[in-house]
N, C-alpha and C positions, 0 to 999 in steps of 0.2 A: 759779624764781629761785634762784641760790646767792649765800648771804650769806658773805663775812670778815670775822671782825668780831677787829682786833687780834691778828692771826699773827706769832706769830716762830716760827722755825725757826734752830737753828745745828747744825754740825758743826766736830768738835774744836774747838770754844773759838770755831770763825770765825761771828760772828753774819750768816747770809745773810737773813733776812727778817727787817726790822724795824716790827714794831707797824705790817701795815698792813690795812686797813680798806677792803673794795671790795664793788659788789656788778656781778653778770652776772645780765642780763635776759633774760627769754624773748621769742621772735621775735625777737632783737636779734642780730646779729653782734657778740660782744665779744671786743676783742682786748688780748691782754696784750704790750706792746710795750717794747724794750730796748736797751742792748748788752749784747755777749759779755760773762757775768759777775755783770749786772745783778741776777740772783737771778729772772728771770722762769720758768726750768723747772721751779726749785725752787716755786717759786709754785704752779705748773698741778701737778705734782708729789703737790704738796701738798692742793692740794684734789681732785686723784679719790683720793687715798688713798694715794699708792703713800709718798709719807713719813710720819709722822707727825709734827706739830706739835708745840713743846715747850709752847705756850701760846696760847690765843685759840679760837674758834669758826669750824667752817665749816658753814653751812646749806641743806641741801636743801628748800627750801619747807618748813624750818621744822626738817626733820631734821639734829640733832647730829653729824656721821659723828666726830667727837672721842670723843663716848663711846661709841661704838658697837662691839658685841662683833663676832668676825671671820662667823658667822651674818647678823647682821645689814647686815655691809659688802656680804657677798657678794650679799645681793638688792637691795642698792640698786645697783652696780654694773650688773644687769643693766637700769638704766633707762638706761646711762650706754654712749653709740658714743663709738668711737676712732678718730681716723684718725692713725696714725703716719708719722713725717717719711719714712721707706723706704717707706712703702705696706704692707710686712709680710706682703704676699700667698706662700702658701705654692707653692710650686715643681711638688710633685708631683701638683696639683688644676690642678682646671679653673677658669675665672674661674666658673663658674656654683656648682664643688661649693667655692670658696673662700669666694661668698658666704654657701650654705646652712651654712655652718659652724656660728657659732652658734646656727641654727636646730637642728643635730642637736646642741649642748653643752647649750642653751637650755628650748628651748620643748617645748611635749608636741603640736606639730602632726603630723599624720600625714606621710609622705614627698610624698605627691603635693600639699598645703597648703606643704610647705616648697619646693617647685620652684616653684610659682605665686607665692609671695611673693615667692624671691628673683629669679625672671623681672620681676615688678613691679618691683623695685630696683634691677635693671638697664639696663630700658627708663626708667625714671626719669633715669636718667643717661646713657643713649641708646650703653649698650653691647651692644641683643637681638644682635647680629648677631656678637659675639664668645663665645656662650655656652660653647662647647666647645672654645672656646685656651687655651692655658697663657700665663702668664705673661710667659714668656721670647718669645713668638710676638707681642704688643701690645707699644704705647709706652708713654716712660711717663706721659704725660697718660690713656693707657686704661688702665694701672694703678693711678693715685690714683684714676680715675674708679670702677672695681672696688672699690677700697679705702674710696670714700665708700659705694657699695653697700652694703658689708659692715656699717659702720659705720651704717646705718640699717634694718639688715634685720631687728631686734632692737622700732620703733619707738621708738626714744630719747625722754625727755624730756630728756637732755643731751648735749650733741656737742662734745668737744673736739678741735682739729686743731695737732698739733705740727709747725710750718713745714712746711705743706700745699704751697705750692711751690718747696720744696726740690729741685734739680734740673731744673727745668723752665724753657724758652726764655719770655718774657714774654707772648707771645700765647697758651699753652697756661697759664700762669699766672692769666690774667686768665678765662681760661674756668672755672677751677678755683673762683677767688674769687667768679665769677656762680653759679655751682652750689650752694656751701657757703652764700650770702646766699638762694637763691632757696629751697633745702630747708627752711633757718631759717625763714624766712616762712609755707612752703607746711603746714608742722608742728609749726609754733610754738612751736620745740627752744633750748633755753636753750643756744647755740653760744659755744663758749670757744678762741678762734686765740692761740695762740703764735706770732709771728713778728717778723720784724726787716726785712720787705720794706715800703718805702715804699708803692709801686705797691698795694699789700693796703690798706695804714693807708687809702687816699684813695677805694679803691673801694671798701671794705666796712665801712668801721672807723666804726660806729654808735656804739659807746660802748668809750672806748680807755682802758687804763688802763695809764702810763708807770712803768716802776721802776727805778731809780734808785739802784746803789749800796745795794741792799737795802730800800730803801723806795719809795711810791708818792708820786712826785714830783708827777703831774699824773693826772687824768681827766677826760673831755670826749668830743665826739664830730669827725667829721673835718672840720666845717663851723669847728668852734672850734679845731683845732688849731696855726690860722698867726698866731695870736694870743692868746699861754696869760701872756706874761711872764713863764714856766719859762724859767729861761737854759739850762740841762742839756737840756733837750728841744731847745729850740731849736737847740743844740750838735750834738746827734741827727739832730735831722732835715736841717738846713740844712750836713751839713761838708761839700759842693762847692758851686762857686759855679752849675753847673747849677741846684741846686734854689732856690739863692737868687732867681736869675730867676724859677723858679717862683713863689715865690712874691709876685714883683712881678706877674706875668701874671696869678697865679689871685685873689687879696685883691681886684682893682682889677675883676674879670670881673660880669655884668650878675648871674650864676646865683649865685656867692658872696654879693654884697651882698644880694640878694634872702634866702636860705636864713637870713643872718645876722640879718635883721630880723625875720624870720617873729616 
């Protein structure tokens, strides 16, 4: 579990995080959701480490990373996958020697322990059959696919995804969002999605937390979302009148009311 408990964060004078307070659950897809501006990168940003906070707590199962010396950040990191919005996959490797990557910065497994793990992580994602392509030779749903690889070849206790489908047609999107919910699950990996894709909020978005002009407007999960009484959300979600239908079709649906009353 990562706790924030009352983060600000500014740069030059511009207050981007204001006093907010969330937490991200293990097994749970938690997604931090926005618009352009919102202060939501700065957010994910912020809690692996890469900013520092001017003020507040962020908690690793209890761990400080505010006071925490650069020693210490650096072995907590290694509990921590990343999947970045480019995939980040290295050009000159293979998808197999891009996954063992961290395995050789990492870990003290022998060479032949690091080819069998990262073969597991691959076939996990059901990419065995590309082991020895380069990058440039896959799509790119098989290089976020590689990219998730890599990002749990490590055994994460935390998985952050910076607009995971980014670039991608919405059929190879939604594959992307079954993978990143089914690993969470299968690993019980405290997963943290930055994104601004609708289609993500509805499939995967188990506990969502809205920011808003620097602070956290709303949080809930995607069963409650079409019914927050946040007018800014609201704003968010519903600016065409497509989703507004939606949301006539989906509130009034047999599967909604049911989940809602649970």
């Amino acid at each position: 579990m990562i706790e924030v408990k009352h983060v600000e964060k500014t740069f030059d004078g511009n207050r981007v995080l204001k006093d907010i307070s969330t937490v991200f659950e293990p097994g749970k897809t938690n997604l931090i959701i926005g618009q352009s501006g919102s202060g939501k990168t700065v957010l994910m940003k912020s809690v692996v480490g890469i900013h520092r906070i001017d003020s507040g707590e962020i908690c690793y199962d209890g761990r400080d990373i505010t006071n925490m010396k650069r020693k210490e950040l650096n072995v907590l990191r290694r509990e921590i996958g990343m999947l970045f919005q480019g995939s980040a996959l290295f050009d000159s490797m293979s998808v197999l020697q891009n996954v063992m990557f961290p395995l050789e910065m990492f870990s003290t497994m022998t060479k032949d322990e690091m080819i069998a793990r990262a073969k597991f992580c691959l076939e996990r994602v059901e990419l065995s059959h590309v082991l020895d392509s380069y990058p440039s030779e896959i799509s790119g749903g098989q290089q976020k696919r590689a990219a998730i690889a890599r990002a749990i070849v490590l055994n994460p206790k935390y998985l952050f995804c910076d607009e995971p489908n980014s670039g991608l047609d919405p059929k190879t999107s939604l594959l992307i969002d079954k993978l990143i919910q089914d690993i969470t699950h299968e690993f019980n990996i405290t997963t943290v999605v930055n994104t601004h894709d609708m289609n993500s909020v509805m499939e995967i978005g188990e506990n969502i937390a809205f920011i808003y002009k620097g602070e956290k407007a709303w949080q809930g999960s995607k069963e409650e979302i079409f019914d927050t009484g946040c007018e800014q959300l609201e704003d968010f979600i519903f600016a065409s009148n497509l989703f507004k239908k939606i949301k006539k079709v989906y509130v009034m649906s047999p599967e909604f009311l049911k989940m809602k009353n649970r």
